[in-house]
GUBAKOL-639011 format. One line per field, with one value per residue: residue number from 0; residue in three letters; x negated, y, z of N, C-alpha, C in turn. Coordinates in steps of 0.02 Angstrom, whole numbers, plus 50000, padded with zeros to 5 digits. Atoms other than C-alpha are relative to their C-alpha. Layout:
nr = NUM  ...
rest = ALA  ...
nc1 = X  ...
nc2 = Y  ...
nc3 = Z  ...
cac1 = X  ...
cac2 = Y  ...
cac3 = Z  ...
cc1 = X  ...
cc2 = Y  ...
cc3 = Z  ...
***
This chain:
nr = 0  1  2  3  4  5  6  7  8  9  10  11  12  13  14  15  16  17  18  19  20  21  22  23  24  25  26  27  28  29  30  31  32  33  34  35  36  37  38  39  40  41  42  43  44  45  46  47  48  49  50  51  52  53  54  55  56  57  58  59  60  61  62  63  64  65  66  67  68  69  70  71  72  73  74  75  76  77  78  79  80  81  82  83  84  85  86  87  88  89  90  91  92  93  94  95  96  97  98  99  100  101  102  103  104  105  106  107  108  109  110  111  112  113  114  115  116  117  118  119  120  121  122  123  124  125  126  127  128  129  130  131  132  133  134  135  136  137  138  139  140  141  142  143  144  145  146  147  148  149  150  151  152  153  154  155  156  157  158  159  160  161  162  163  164  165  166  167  168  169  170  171  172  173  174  175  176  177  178  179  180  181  182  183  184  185  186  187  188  189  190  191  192  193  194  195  196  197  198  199  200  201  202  203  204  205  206  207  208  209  210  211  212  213  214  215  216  217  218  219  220  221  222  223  224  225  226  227  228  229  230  231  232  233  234  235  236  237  238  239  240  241  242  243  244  245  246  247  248  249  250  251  252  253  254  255  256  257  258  259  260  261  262  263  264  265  266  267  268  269  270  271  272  273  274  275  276  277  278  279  280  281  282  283  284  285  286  287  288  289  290  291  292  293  294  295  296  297
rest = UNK  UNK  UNK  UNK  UNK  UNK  UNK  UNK  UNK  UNK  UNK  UNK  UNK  UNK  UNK  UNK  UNK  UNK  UNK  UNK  UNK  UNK  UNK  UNK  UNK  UNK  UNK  UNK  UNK  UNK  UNK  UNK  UNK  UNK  UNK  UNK  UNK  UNK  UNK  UNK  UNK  UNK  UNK  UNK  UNK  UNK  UNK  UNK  UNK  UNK  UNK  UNK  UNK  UNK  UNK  UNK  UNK  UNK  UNK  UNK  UNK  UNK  UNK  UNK  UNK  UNK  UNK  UNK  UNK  UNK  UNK  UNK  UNK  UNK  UNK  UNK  UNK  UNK  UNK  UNK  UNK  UNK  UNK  UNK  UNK  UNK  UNK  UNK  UNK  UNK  UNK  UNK  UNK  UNK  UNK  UNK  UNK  UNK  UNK  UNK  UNK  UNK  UNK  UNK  UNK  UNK  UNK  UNK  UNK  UNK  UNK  UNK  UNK  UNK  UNK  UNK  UNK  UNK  UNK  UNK  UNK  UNK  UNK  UNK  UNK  UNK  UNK  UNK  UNK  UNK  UNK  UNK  UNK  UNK  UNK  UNK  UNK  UNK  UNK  UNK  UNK  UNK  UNK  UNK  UNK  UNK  UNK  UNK  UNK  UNK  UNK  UNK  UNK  UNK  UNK  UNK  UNK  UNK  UNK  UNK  UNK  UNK  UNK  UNK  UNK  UNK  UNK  UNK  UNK  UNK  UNK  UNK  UNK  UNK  UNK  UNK  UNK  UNK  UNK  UNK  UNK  UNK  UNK  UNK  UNK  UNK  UNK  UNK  UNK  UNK  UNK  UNK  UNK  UNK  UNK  UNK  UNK  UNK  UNK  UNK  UNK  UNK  UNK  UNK  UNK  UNK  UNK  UNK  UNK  UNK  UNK  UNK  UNK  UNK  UNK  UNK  UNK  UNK  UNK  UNK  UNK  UNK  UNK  UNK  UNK  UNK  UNK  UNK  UNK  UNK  UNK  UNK  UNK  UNK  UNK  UNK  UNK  UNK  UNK  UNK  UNK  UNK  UNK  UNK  UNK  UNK  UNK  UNK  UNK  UNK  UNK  UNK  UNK  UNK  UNK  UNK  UNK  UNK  UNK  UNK  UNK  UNK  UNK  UNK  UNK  UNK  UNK  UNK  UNK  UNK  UNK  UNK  UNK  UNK  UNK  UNK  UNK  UNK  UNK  UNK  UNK  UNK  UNK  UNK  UNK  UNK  UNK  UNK  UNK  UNK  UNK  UNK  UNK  UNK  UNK  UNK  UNK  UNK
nc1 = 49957  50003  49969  50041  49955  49943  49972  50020  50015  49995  50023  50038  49963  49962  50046  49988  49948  50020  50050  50063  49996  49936  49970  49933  49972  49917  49968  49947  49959  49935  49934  50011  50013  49989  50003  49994  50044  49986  50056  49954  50062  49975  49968  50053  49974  49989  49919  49978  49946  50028  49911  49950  50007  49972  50037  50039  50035  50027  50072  50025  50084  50049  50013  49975  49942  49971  49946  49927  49979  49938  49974  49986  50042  49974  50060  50026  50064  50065  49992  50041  50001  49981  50028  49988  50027  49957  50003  49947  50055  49977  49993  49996  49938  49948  50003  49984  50040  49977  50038  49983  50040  50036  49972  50015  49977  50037  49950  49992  49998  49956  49988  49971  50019  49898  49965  50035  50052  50060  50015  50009  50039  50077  50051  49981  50023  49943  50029  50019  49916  49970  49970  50045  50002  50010  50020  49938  50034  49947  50032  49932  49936  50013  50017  49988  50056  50010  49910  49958  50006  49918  49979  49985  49949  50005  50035  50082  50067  49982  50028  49969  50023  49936  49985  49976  49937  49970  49995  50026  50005  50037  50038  50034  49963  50020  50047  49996  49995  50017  50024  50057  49990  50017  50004  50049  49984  49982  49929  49964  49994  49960  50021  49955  50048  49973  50065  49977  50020  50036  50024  49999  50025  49999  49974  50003  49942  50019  49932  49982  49971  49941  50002  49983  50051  49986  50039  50043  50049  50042  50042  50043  49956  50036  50038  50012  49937  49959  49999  49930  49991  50070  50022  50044  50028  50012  50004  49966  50014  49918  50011  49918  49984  49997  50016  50068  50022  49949  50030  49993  49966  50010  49924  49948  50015  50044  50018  50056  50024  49963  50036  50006  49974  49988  49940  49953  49979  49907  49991  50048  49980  50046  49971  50045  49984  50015  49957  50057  50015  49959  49970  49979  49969  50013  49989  49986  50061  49991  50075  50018  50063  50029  50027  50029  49937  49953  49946  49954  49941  49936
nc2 = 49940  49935  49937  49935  49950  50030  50064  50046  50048  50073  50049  49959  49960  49947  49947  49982  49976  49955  49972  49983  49918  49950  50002  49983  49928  49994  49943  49977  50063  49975  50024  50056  50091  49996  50063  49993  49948  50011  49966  49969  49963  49939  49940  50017  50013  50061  49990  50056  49997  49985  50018  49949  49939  49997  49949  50006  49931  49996  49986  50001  50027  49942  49956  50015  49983  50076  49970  50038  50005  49997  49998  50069  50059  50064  50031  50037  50039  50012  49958  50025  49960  50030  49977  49923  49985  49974  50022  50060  49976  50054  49962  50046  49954  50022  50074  49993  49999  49940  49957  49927  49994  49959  49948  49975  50043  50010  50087  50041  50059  50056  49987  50051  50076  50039  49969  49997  49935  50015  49992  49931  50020  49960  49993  50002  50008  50016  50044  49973  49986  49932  50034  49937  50048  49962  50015  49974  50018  49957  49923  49942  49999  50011  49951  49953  49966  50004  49995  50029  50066  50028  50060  50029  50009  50060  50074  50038  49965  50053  49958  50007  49982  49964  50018  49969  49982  49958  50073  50024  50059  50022  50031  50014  49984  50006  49957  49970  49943  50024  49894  49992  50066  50013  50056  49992  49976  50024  50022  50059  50020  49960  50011  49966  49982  50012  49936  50036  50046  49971  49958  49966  50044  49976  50057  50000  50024  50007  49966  50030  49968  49971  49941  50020  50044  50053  49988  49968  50028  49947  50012  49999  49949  49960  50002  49944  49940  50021  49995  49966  49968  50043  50003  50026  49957  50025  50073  50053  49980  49948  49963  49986  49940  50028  49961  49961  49964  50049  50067  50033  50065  50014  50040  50082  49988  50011  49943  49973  49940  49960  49914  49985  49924  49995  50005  50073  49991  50003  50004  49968  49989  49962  49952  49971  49973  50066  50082  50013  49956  50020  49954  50053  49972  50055  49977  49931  49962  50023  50033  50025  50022  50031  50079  50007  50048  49948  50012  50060  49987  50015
nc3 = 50000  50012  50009  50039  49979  49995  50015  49968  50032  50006  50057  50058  50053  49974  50025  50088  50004  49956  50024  49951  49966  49979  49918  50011  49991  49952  50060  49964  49919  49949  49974  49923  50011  50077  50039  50069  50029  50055  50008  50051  50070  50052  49948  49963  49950  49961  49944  49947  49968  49901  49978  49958  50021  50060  50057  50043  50034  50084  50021  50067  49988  50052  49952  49936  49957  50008  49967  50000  50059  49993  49921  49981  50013  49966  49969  50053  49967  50072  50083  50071  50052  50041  50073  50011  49942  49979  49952  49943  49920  49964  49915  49937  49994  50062  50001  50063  50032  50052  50040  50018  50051  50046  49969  49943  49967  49951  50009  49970  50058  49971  49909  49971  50023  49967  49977  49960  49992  49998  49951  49973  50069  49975  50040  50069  50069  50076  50062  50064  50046  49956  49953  49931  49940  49950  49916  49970  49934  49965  49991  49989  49970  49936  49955  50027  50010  50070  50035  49955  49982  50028  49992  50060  50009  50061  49950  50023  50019  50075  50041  50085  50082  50053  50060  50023  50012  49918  49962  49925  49989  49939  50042  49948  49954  49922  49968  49949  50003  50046  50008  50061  50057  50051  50038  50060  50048  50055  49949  49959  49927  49941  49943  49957  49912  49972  49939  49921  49995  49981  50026  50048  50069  50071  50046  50079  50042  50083  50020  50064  50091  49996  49955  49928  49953  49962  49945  50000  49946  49961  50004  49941  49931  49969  49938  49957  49997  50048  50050  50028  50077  50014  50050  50031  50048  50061  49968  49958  49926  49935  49957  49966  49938  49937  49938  49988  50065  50031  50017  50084  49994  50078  50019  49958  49922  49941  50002  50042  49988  49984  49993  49921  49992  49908  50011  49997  50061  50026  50078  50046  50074  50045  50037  50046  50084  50038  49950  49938  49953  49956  49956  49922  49943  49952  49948  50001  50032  50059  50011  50060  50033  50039  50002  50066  50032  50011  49975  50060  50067  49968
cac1 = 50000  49956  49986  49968  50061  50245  50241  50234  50154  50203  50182  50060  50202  50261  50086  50141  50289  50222  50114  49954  49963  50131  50237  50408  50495  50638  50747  50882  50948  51082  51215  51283  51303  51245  51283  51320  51206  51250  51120  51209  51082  51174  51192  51004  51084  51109  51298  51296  51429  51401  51566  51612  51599  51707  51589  51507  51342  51240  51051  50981  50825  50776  50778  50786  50909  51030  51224  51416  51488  51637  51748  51864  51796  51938  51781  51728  51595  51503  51495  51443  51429  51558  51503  51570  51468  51621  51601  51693  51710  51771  51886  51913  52056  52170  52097  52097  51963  51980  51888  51840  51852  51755  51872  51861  52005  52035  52141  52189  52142  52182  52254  52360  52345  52532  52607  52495  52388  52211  52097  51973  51865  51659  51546  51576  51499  51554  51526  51457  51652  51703  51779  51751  51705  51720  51702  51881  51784  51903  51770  51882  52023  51923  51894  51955  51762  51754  51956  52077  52119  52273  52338  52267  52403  52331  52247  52085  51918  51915  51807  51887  51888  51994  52010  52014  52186  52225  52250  52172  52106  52034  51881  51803  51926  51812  51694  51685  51651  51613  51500  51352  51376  51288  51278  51131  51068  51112  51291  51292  51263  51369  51264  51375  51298  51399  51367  51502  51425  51287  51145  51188  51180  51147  51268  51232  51373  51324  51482  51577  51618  51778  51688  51747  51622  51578  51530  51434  51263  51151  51032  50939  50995  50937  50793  50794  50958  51096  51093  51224  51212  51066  51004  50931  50770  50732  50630  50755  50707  50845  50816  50931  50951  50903  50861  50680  50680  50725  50671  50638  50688  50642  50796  50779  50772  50599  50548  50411  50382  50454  50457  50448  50563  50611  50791  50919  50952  51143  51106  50997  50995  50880  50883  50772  50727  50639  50738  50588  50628  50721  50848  50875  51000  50972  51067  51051  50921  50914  50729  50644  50502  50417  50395  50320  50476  50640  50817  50923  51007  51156
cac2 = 50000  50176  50349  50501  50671  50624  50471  50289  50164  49991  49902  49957  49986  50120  50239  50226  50324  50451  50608  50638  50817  50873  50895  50895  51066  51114  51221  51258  51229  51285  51163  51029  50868  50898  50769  50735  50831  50850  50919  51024  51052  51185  51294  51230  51205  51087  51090  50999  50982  51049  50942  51017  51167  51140  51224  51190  51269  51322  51290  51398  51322  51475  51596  51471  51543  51435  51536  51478  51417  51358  51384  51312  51134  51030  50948  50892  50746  50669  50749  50682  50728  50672  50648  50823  50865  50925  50910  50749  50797  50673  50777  50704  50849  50807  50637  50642  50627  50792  50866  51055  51094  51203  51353  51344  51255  51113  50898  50801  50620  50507  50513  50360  50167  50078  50202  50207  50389  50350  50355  50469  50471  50473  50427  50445  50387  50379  50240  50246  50204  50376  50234  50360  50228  50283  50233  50248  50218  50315  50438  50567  50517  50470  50634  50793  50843  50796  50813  50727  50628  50516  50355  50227  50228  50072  49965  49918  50002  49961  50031  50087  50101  50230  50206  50325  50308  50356  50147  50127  49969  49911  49831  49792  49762  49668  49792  49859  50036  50031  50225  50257  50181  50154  50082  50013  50093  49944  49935  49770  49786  49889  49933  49979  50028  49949  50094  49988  49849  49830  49835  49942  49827  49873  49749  49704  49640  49583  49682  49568  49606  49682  49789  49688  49623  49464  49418  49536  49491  49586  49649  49718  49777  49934  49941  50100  50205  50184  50175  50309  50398  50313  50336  50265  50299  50252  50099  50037  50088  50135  50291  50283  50390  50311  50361  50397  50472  50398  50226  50162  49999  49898  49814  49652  49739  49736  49897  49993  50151  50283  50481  50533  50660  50751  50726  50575  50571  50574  50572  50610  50639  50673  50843  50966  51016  50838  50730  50723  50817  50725  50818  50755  50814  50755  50821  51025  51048  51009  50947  50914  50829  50792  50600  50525  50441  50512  50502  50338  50350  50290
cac3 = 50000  49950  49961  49851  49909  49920  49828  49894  49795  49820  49656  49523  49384  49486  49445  49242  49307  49426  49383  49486  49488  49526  49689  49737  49720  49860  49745  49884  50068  50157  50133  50227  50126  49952  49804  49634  49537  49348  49224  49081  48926  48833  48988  49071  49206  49369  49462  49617  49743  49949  49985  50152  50091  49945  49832  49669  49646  49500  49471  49341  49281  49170  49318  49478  49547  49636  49657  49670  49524  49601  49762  49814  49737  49798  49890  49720  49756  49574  49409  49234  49058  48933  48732  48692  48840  48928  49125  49234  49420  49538  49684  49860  49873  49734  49751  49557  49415  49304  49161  49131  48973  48839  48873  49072  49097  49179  49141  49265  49186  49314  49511  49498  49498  49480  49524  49690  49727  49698  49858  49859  49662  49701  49575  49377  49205  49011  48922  48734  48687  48805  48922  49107  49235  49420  49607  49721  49899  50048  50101  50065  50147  50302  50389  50358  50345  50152  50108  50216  50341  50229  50225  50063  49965  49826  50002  49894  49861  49672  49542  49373  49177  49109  48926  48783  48777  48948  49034  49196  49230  49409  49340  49517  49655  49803  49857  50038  49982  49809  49771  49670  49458  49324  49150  49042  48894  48787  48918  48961  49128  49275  49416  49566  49757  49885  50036  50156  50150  50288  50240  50102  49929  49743  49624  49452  49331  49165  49050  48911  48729  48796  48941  49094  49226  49261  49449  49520  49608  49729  49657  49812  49993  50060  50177  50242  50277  50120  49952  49867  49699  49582  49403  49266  49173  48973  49059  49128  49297  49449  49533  49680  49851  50010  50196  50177  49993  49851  49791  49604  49580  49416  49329  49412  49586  49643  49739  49635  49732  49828  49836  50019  50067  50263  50207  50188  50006  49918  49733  49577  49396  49261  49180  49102  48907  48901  49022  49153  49277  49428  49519  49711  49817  49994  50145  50145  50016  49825  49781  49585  49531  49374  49301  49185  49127  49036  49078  49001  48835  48934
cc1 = 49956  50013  49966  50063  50078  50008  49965  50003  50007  49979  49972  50027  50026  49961  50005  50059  50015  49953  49952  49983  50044  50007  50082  50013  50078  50025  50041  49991  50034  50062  50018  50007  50019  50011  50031  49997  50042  49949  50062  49966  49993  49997  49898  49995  50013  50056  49984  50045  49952  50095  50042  50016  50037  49991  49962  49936  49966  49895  49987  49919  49962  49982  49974  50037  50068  50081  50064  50012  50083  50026  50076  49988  50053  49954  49987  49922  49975  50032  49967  50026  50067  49972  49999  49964  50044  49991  50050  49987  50066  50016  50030  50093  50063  49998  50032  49943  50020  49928  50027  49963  49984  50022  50016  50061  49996  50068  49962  50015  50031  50005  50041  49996  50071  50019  49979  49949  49938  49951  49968  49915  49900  49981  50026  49937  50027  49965  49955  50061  50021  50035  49968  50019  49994  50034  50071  49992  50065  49962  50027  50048  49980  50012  50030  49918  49992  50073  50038  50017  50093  50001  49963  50055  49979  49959  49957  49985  49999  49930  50027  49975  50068  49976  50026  50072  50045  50030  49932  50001  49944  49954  49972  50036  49951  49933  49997  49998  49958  49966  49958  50015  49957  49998  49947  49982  50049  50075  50023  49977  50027  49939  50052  49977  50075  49984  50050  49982  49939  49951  50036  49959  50002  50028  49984  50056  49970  50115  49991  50010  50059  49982  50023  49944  50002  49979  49933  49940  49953  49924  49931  50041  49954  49947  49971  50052  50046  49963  50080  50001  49914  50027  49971  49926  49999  49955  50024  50006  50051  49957  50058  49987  49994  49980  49957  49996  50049  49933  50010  49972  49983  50070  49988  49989  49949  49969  49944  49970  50037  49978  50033  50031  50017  50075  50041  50033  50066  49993  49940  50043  49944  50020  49936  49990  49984  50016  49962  49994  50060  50039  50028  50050  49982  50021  50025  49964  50006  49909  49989  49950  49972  49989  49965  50048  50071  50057  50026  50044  50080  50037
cc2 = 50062  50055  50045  50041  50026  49946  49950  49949  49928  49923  50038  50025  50059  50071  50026  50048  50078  50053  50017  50068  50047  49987  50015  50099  50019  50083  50051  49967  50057  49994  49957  49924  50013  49938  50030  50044  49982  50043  50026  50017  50055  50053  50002  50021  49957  50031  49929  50011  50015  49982  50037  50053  50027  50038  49962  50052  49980  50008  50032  49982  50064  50047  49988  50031  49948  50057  49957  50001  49985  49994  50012  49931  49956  49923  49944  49960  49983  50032  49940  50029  49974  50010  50046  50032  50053  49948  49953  50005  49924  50046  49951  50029  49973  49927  49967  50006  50061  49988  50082  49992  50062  50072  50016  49957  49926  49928  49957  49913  49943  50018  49934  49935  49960  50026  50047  50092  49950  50022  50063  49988  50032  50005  49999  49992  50021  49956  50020  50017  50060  49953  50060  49898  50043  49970  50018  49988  50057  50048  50078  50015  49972  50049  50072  50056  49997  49991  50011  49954  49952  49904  49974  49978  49903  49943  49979  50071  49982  50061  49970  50014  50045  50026  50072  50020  50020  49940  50016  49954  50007  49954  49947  49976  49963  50017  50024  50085  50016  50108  50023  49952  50008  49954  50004  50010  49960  49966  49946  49978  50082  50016  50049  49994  49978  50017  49956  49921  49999  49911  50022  49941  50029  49943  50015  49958  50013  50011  49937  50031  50055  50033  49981  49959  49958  50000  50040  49954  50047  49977  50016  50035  50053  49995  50035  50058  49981  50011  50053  49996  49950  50029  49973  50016  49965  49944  49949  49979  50005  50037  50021  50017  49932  50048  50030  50050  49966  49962  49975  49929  49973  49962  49958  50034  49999  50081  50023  50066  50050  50081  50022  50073  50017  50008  49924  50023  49985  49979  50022  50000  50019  50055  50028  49993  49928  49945  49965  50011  49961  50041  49968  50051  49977  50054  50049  50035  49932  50030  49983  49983  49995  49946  49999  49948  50037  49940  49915  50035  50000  50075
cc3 = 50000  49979  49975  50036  49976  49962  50034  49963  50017  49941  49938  49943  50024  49976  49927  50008  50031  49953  50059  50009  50006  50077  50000  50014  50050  49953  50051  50050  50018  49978  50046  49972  49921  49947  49929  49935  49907  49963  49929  49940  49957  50051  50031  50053  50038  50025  50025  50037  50089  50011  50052  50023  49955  49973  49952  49980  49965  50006  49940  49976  49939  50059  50094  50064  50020  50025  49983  49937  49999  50059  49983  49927  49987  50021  49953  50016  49922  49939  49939  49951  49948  49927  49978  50053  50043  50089  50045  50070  50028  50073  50052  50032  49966  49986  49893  49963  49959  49954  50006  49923  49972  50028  50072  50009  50013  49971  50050  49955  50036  50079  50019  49992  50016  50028  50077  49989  50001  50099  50007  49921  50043  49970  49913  49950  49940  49970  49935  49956  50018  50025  50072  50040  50085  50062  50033  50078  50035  50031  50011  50036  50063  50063  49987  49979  49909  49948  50058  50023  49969  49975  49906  49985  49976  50057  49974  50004  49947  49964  49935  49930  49989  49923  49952  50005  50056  50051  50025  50036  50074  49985  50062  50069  50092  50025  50062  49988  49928  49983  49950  49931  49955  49935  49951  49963  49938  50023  49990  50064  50038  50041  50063  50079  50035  50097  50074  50018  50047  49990  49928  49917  49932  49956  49925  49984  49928  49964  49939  49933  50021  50046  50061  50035  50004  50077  50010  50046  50018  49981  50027  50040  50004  50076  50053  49975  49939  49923  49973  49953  49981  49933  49970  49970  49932  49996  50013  50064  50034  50050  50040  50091  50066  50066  50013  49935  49957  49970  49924  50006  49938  49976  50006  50073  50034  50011  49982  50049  50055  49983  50067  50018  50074  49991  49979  49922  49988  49928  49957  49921  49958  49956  49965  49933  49995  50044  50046  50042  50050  50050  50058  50034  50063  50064  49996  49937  49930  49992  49922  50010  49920  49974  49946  49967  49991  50043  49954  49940  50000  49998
***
């Protein structure tokens, strides 16, 4: 084992991925439980969420400046891009997946399952088809600290597919707290963080012709504090949020590395002009680095 200044070398593929003369950058602090960073390319821009704060704010990476972008939030928790690169937020409030689109406003895509209110939406993707995949953990509806405190209407944790055509399928239904997702560049595999589960597990699901999971299998527990939000890189790597930092993972699960942070990580994302630049949320304070590895094609 060895250390260079914030990273933690464990296995020698991890140094092809690292640069030897950068450092992490703390962009921001002073929220209280930041997450689901989104990187915006046309804008060169990061929006993350400060949930109990129900605020969206705005990184600009031309000026670093970091100000509100949006308030009230409806304690909007993960973001992602859609093909039109039109933003997907996932609120805890409305307990509803929306898009904003082009012109500022604003579609409600999905809130209900059979008729059932959805729980409380966390993490989001888009397929290559524009299928939105996304996390229904109760987080939200636990506490009044990150929404409210309200009854599950639908009694699972499920994680869904909602379908060009506007069908909402429960893809996932026996998860303990189903949160952080991802899908492979060449999407046949799910990866889905299972944060109520203890220890904290990372599931893989190899996807069919038709986009439905088969059994999932763990493809590592957490070994220090949770696993939440996670990313891919164009490796094939997982960069995903734990207690000490965050931890990159190779796609069969063995840990490669860490980056050492004084915060309890929530989420990441790759952004910047050349898809290198890691954006961490973690706690109160939003953190970047440098890699030597881009974002997924995913």
């Amino acid at each position: 084992m060895t250390y260079t200044p914030w990273f933690e070398v464990l296995d020698p593929r991890f140094r092809q991925l690292i640069l030897p003369n950068v450092h992490v950058d703390q962009l921001y602090s002073g929220g209280r439980w930041l997450e689901g960073p989104v990187y915006v390319p046309a804008a060169r821009h990061l929006l993350f969420s400060d949930i109990p704060n129900s605020r969206v704010l705005r990184y600009n990476e031309c000026d670093d400046s970091v100000s509100e972008f949006m308030r009230p939030s409806n304690f909007a928790n993960g973001h992602t891009l859609d093909r039109q690169g039109r933003v997907i937020a996932c609120e805890h409030q409305t307990r509803s997946v929306v898009r904003f689109e082009h012109d500022g406003s604003h579609t409600h895509l999905a809130d209900r399952f059979e008729g059932h209110r959805l729980n409380s939406p966390n993490d989001v993707v888009v397929d290559n088809g524009g299928s939105i995949w996304f996390t229904d953990p109760t987080y939200g509806i636990s506490t009044e600290y990150e929404g409210a405190r309200l009854e599950s209407e639908i009694g699972s944790r499920n994680v869904f597919r909602l379908d060009p055509d506007g069908s909402l399928h429960a893809v996932i239904t026996d998860l303990e707290q189903p949160n952080g997702l991802a899908i492979s560049a060449d999407q046949t595999r799910l990866f889905v963080v299972d944060s109520g589960a203890s220890p904290a597990r990372l599931m893989a699901y190899d996807l069919s012709h038709d986009r439905r999971p088969a059994a999932g299998q763990i493809l590592r527990v957490c070994d220090s504090g949770m696993y939440d939000g996670f990313r891919l890189d164009s490796r094939g790597n997982i960069w995903t949020s734990a207690g000490d930092g965050v931890h990159c993972l190779s796609a069969d699960g063995d840990l490669l590395g860490k980056i050492l942070l004084p915060e309890t990580v929530s989420n990441v994302c790759f952004g910047g002009a050349a898809r290198n630049r890691l954006f961490i949320t973690a706690t109160r304070s939003l953190f970047a680095v440098y890699l030597n590895t881009t974002a997924s094609a995913a």
